[in-house]
TIZAVEX-489374 format. One record per residue (C-alpha): residue number from 1; x, y, z. Coordinates in nm, 2 decimals, decimal comma. Layout:
   i     c1     c2     c3
 NUM      X      Y      Z
...
***
This chain:
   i     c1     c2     c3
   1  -3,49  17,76  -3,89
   2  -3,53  18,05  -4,11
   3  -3,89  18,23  -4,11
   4  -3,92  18,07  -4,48
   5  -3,91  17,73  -4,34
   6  -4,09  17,83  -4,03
   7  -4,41  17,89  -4,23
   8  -4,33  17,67  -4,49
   9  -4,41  17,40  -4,19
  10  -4,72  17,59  -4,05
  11  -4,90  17,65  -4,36
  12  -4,78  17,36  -4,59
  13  -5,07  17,19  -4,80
  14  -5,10  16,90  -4,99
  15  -5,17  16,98  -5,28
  16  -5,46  16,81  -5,43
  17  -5,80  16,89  -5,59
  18  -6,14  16,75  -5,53
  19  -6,35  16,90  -5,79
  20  -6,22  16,92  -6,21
  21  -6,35  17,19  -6,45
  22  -6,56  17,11  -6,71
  23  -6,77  17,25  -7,00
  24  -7,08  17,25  -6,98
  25  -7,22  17,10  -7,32
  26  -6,97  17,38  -7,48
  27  -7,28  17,62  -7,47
  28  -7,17  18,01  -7,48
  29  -7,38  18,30  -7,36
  30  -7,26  18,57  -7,60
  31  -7,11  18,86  -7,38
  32  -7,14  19,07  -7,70
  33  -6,90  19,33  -7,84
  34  -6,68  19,58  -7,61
  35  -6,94  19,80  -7,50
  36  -6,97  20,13  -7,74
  37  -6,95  20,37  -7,42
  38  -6,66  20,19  -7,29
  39  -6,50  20,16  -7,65
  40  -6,12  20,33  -7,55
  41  -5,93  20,43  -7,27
  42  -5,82  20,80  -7,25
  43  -5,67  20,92  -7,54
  44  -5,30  20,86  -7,67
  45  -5,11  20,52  -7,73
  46  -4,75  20,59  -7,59
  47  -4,48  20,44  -7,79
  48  -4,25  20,33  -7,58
  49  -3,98  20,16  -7,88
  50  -3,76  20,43  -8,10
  51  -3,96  20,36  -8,39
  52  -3,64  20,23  -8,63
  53  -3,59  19,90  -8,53
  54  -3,83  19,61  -8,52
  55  -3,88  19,61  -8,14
  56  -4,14  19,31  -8,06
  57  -4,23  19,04  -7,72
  58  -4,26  19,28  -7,42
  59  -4,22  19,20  -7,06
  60  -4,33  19,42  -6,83
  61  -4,24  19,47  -6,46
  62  -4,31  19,71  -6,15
  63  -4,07  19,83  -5,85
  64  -4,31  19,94  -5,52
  65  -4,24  20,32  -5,61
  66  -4,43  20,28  -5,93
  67  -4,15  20,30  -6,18
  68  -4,21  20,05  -6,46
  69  -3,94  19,84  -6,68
  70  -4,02  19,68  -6,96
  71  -3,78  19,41  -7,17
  72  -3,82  19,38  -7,51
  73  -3,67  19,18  -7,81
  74  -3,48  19,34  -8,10
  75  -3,59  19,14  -8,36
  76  -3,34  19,03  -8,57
  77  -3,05  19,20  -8,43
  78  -3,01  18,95  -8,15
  79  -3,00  19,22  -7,86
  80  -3,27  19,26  -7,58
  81  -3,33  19,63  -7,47
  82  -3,48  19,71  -7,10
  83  -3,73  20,02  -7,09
  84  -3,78  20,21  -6,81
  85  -4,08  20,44  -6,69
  86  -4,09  20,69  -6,39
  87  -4,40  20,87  -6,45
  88  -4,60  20,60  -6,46
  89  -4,54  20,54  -6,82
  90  -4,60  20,89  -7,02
  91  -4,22  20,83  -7,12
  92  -3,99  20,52  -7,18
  93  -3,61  20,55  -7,23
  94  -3,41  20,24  -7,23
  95  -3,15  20,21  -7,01
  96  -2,93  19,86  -7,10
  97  -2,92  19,66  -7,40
  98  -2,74  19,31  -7,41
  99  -2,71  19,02  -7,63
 100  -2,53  18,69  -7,60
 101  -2,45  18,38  -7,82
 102  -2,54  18,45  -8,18
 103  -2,92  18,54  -8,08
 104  -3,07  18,66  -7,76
 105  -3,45  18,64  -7,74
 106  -3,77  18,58  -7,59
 107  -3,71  18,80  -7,27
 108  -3,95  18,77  -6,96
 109  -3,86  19,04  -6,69
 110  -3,90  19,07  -6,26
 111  -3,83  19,29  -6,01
 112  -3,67  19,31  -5,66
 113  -3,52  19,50  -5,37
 114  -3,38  19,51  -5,01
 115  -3,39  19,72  -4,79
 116  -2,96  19,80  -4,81
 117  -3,04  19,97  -5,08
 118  -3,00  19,71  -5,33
 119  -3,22  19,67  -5,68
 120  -3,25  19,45  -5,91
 121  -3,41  19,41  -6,22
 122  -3,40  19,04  -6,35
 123  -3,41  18,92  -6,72
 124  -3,45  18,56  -6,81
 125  -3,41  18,49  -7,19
 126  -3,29  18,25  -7,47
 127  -2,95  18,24  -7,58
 128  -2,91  18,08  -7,91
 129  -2,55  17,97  -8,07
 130  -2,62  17,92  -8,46
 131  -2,33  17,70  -8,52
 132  -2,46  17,39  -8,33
 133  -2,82  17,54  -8,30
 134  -2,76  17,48  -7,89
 135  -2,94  17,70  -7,67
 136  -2,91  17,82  -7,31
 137  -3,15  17,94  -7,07
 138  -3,01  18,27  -6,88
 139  -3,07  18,57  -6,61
 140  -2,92  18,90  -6,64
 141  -2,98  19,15  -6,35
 142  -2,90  19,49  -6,37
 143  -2,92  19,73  -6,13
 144  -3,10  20,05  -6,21
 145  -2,90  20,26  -5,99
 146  -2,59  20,15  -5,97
 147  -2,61  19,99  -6,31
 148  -2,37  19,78  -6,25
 149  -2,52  19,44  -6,43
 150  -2,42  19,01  -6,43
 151  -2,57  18,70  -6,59
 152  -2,60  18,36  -6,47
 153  -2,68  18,06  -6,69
 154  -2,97  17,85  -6,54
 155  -2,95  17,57  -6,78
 156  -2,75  17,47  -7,11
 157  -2,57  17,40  -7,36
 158  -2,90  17,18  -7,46
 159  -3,09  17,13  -7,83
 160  -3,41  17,15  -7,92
 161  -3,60  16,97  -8,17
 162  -3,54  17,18  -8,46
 163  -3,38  17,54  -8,54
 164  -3,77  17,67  -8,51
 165  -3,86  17,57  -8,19
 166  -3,80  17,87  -7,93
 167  -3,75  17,85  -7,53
 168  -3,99  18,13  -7,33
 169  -3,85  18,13  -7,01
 170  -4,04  18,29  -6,77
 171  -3,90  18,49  -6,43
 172  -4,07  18,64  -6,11
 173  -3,96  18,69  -5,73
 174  -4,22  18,68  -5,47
 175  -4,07  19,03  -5,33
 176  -4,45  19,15  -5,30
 177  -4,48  18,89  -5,03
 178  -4,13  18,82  -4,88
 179  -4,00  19,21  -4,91
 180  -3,58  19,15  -4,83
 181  -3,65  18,74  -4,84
 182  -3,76  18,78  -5,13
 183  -3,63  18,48  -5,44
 184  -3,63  18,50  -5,80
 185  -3,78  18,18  -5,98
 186  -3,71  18,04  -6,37
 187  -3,96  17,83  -6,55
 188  -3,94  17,69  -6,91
 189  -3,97  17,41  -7,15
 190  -3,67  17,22  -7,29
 191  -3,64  16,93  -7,55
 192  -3,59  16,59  -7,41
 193  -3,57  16,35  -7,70
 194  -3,98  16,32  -7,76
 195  -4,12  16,57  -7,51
 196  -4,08  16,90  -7,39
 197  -4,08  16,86  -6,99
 198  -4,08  17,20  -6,78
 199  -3,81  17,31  -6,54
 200  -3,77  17,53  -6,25
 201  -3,53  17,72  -6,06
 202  -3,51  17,91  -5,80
 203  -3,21  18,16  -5,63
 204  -3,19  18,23  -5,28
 205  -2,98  18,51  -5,26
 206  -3,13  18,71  -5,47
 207  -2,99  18,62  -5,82
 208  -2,62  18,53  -5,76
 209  -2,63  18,18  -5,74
 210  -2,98  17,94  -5,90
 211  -3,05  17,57  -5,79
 212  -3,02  17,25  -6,05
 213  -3,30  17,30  -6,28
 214  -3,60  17,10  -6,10
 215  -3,84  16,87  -6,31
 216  -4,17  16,99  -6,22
 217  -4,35  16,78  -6,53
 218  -4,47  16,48  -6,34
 219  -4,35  16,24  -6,53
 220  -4,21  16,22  -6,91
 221  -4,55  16,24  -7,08
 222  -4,56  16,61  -7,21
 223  -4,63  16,81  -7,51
 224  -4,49  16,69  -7,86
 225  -4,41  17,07  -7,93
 226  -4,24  17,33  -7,69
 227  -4,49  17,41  -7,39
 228  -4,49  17,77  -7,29
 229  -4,51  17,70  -6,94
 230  -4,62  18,04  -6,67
 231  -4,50  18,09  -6,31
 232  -4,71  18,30  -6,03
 233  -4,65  18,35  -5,65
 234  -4,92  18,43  -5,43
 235  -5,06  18,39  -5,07
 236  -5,13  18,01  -5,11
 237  -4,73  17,89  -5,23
 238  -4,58  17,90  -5,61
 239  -4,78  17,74  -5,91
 240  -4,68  17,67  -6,24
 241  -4,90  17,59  -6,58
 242  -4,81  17,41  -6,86
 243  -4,97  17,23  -7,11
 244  -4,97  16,86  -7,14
 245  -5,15  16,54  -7,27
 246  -5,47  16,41  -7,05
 247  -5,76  16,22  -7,03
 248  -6,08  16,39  -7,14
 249  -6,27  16,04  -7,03
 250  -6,25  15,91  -7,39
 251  -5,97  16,00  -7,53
 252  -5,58  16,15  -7,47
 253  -5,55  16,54  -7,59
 254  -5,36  16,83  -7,48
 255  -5,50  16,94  -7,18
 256  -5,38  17,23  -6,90
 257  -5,25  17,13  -6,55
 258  -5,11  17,29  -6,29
 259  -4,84  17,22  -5,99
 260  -4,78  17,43  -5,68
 261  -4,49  17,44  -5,42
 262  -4,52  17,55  -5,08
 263  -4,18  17,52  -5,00
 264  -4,04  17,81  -5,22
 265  -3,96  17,64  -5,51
 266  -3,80  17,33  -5,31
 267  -4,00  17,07  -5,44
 268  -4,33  17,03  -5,64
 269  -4,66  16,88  -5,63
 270  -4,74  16,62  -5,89
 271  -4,94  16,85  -6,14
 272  -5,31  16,85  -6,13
 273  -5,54  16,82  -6,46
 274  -5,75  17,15  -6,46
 275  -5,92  17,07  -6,80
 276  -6,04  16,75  -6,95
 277  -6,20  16,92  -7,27
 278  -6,23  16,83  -7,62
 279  -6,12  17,15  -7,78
 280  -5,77  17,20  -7,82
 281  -5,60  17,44  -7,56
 282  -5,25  17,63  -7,49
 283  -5,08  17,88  -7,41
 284  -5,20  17,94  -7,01
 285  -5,11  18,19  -6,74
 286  -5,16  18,18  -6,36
 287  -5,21  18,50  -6,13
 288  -5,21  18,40  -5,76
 289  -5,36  18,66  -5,49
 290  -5,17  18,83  -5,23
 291  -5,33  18,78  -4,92
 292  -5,61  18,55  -4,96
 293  -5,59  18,18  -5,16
 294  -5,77  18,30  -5,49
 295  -5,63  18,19  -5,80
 296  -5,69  18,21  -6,18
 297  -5,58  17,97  -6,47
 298  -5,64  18,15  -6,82
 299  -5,56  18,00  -7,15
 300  -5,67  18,02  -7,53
 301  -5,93  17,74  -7,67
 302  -6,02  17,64  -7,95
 303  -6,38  17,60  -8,03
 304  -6,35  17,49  -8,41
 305  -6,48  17,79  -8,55
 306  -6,30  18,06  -8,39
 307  -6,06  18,06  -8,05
 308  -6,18  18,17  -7,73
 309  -5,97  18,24  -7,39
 310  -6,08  18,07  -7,15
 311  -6,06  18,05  -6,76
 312  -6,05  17,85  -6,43
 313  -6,06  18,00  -6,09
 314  -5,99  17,87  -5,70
 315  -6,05  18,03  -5,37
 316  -5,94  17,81  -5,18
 317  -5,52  17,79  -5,27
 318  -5,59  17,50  -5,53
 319  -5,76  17,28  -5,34
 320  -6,11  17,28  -5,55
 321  -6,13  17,47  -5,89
 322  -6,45  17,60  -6,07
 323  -6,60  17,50  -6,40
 324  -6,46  17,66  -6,69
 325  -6,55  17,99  -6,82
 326  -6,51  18,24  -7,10
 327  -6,40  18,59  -7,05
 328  -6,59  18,84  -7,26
 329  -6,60  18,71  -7,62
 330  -6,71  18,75  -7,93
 331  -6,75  18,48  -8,27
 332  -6,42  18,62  -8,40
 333  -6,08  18,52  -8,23
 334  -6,02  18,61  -7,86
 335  -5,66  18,43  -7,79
 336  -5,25  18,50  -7,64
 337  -5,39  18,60  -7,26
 338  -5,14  18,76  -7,02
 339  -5,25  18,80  -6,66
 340  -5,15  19,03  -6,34
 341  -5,29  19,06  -6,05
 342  -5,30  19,38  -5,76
 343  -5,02  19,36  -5,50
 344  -5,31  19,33  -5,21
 345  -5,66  19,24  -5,25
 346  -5,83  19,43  -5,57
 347  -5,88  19,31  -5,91
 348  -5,71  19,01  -6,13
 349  -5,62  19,24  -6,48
 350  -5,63  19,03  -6,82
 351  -5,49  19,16  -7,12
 352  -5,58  18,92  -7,47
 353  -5,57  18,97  -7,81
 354  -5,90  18,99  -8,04
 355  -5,90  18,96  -8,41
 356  -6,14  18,93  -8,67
 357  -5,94  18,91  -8,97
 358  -5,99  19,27  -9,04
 359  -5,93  19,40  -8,69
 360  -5,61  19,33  -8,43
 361  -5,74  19,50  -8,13
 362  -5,59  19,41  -7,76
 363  -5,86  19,36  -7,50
 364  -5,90  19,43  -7,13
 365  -6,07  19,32  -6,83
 366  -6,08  19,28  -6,47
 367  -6,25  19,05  -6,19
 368  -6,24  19,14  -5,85
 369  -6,02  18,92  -5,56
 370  -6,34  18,86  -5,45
 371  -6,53  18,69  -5,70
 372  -6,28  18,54  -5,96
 373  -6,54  18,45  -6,17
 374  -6,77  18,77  -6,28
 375  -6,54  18,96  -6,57
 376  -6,60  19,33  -6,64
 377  -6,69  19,41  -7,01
 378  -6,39  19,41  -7,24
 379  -6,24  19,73  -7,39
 380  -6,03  19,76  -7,67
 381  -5,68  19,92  -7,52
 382  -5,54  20,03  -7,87
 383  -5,58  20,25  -8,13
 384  -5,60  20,18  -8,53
 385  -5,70  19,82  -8,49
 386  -5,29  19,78  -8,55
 387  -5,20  19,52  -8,30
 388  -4,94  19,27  -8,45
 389  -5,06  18,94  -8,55
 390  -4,74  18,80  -8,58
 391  -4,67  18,88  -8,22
 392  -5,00  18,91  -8,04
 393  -4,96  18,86  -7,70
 394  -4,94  19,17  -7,51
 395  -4,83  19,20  -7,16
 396  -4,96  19,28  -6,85
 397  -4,86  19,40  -6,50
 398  -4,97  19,67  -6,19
 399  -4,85  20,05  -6,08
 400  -4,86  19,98  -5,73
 401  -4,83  20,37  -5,72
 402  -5,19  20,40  -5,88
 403  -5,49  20,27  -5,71
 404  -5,65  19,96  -5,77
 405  -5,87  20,03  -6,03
 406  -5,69  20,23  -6,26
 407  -5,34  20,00  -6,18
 408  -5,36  19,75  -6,48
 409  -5,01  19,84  -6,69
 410  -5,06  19,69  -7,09
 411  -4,78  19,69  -7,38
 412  -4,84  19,55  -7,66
 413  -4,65  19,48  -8,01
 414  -4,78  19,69  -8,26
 415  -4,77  19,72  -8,64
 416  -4,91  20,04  -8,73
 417  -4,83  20,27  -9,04
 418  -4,54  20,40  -9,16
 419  -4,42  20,06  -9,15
 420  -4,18  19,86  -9,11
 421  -4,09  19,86  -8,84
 422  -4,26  19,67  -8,55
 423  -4,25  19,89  -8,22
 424  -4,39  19,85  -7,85
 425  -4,66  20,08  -7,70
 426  -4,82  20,13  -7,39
 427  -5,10  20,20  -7,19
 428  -5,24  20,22  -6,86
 429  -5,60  20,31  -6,72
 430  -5,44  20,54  -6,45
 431  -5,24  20,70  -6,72
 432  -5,31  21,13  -6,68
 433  -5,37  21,39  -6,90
 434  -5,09  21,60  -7,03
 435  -5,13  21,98  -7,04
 436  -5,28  21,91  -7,44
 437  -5,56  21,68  -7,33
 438  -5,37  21,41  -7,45
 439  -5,16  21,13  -7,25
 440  -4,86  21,13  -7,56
 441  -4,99  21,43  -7,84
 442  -5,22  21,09  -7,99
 443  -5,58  21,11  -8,00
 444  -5,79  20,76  -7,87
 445  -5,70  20,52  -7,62
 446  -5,88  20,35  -7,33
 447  -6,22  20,46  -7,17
 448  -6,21  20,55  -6,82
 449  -6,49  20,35  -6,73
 450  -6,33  20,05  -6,60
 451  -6,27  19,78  -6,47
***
């Protein structure tokens, strides 16, 4: 029996939950504006696209020496470019471009090694074939020193609804908790005649070969519109969130749930209703804990008036959630939430867009392992109120190299003058001075004041 199953056995769960989230009477406590004295981050955006094509979606990824890679779309052009960063990222040159099909999109990006010597850096993304508008969902893996590079198709030929609607695979391994037993996983959303159910698969050997696509809906009720469903692996097994229809107690809406695995991807739990709100909600992510069962469910709501993002927390693995709260928030639009969390104990990182019409800023903040629940003060990451609208959701990881309060890793697509085009930029709260004062020759970024 291999250590995998071993503890699989030892530690396996059911999964279940005894408590549900609620809001409370939907009353806010305004958490104000980003605090004036905590208004930037050290100066300097760096841009890490060439500034001449339209360069938009990143996906960024860490290896345990620090070096960052980022994946990011082409818009457009149907190529995906990978980005990479080895000083912590003052500088970005890419280092493999691919496309495949007529249009290759939507890239989500992981990271993993062994202890041979072998590295890998895993891209899942959507192929799309124009003629017959069929669509497959695929990994390419490249290896960064080597570079030698193959692909593996993880579901597909299938169609979607209509030429609009868009797969968003997402990848991780669990190398931060399994080292050289480390596996890559695949989630998504595909279109099943009226419903969007949500897949997974997994690869135990490190990318060469992927298991049958596993449905980890619970059932054919889903979404009428593609979900956008996250994967996280963590101390307490593998969970994935989606977005589904449920019962608020009076009525069916779109709710968020949540499924685990504690056999690696094997099989799942049937999913778990987190929310049983009123307001509309989508788009959630799920950062699991290394080391101790805490857990944290973000996703966007919408209050009517204006969108919030919202969270859920659990200590315990998933076996009781809290209520549902707000992370910091203003009467404008807080919304698109990415999430990391630090490779052992320290802080859960939240990256999210704010907008207020006039302003496209992208927000930060942090919550200790600890206590899931207390959020620091948000400060604005960018410069020029330029963040894009028509791609707002920025993405988030950690520099295991940097310590834990100054790990949180943020790009963002921006739209900033001369324009077009759209590029990608980057920052980090570690992020040093150059010999100018500045972290890239620009002049505001992130305060140093946080989390």
């Amino acid at each position: 029996m291999s250590c995998r199953a071993i503890l699989s056995w030892f530690f396996g769960v059911v999964f279940c939950c005894l408590t549900g989230p609620c809001l409370a009477g939907e009353v806010r406590v305004l958490h104000g504006e980003p605090s004036p004295g905590t208004k930037n981050w050290m100066p300097g955006d760096v841009l890490v696209t060439g500034g001449v094509l339209n360069e938009v979606k990143p996906s960024i990824t860490s290896a345990p020496n620090g070096d960052l890679y980022m994946a990011v779309e082409e818009l457009d052009s149907g190529y995906i470019r990978l980005y990479r960063s080895t000083d912590d990222g003052h500088t970005w040159g890419w280092v493999f471009a691919f496309a495949s099909g007529d249009d290759t999109r939507n890239p989500s990006v992981a990271y993993g090694e062994h202890s041979n010597g072998e590295k890998w850096v895993y891209v899942a993304y959507e192929q799309v074939t124009t003629a017959d508008d069929t669509r497959l969902v695929r990994v390419i893996r490249y290896n960064p020193i080597t570079v030698a590079w193959d692909s593996q198709t993880i579901d597909g030929p299938f169609i979607m609804s209509g030429a609009a609607d868009q797969v968003h695979p997402q990848i991780i391994t669990d190398h931060v908790d399994w080292g050289d037993d480390y596996y890559p996983y695949v989630t998504y959303a595909k279109f099943a005649i009226d419903y969007y159910p949500v897949f997974c698969s997994r690869s135990t050997d490190r990318g060469v070969a992927w298991s049958t696509p596993l449905n980890v809906t619970g059932g054919s009720e889903n979404t009428s519109w593609p979900a956008r469903p996250e994967i996280a692996y963590g101390f307490s097994g593998l969970f994935i969130t989606f977005v589904k229809p449920g019962w608020t107690g009076s009525s069916w809406s779109n709710q968020i749930w949540v499924t685990e695995s504690s056999d690696y991807g094997f099989s799942f739990t049937t999913p778990f209703q987190l929310t049983t709100t009123s307001n509309n909600v989508f788009h959630p992510v799920v950062a699991a804990a290394h080391g101790v069962g805490t857990l944290v469910v973000a996703f966007t709501m919408d209050f009517g008036a204006d969108t919030d993002v919202t969270f859920t927390s659990s200590t315990d693995g998933g076996t009781t959630w809290g209520s549902v709260d707000i992370l910091p928030w203003t009467f404008d639009y807080e919304s698109s939430v990415d999430l990391a969390v630090s490779n052992s104990g320290g802080y859960f990182h939240a990256a999210y867009k704010h907008d207020d019409m006039a302003v496209d800023e992208i927000w930060y903040s942090s919550a200790t392992v600890a206590a899931p629940t207390v959020w620091s003060s948000a400060v604005v990451v960018n410069e020029g109120n330029t963040a894009s609208a028509g791609f707002p959701r920025p993405t988030i990881a950690v520099n295991p190299a940097m310590s834990s309060d100054e790990e949180a890793a943020i790009a963002w697509t921006d739209w900033r003058q001369p324009y077009p085009p759209y590029d990608v930029y980057f920052d980090s709260a570690g992020l040093a001075f150059f010999a100018d004062g500045f972290e890239s020759g620009d002049v505001t970024a992130w305060s140093t004041s946080v989390p």
